[in-house]
C-alpha positions, 0 to 999 in steps of 0.5 A: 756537461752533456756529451755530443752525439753525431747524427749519422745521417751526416756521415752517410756517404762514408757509412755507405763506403765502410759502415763499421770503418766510419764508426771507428773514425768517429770513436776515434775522434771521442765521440761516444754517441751516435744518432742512427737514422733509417733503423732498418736499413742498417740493423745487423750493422748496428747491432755489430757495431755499436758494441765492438766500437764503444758507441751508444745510441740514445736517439734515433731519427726514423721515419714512423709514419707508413713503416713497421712501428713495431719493428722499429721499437723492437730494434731501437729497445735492443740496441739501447735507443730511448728516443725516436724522432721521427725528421719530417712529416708532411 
């Protein structure tokens, strides 16, 4: 069975109260996954994290039209994202 992941963007209310608090709720909760969205904004966050909360991110939502392509893909390969999805284009 695959595991389930939670799409940050879901929680970005509580993630903007307390980044890292949020991600020991949800690794609380059993999720091992979690789907980052806006990468740049939150890349020190993620790097911290992921790690000292036992989490993954195998995808990403980001927008990738208009922005820095390469940077995005450089943060996503270090933190182990193997899927960018960009959510919208007009």
């Amino acid at each position: 069975m695959s595991e389930l992941s939670v799409q940050l963007y879901t929680v970005r209310d509580a993630l903007a109260q307390d980044f890292d608090g949020t991600l020991g709720k949800l690794a609380s909760f059993g999720f091992t996954h979690v789907e980052p969205y806006a990468l740049l904004n939150f890349a020190d966050e993620l790097r911290r994290g992921l790690d000292r909360r036992g989490l993954t991110a195998p995808t990403a939502h980001v927008h990738l039209l208009g922005e820095d392509q390469d940077a995005i893909c450089a943060l996503a390969a270090q933190l182990g994202i193997q899927t960018i999805i960009e959510p919208y284009v007009d």
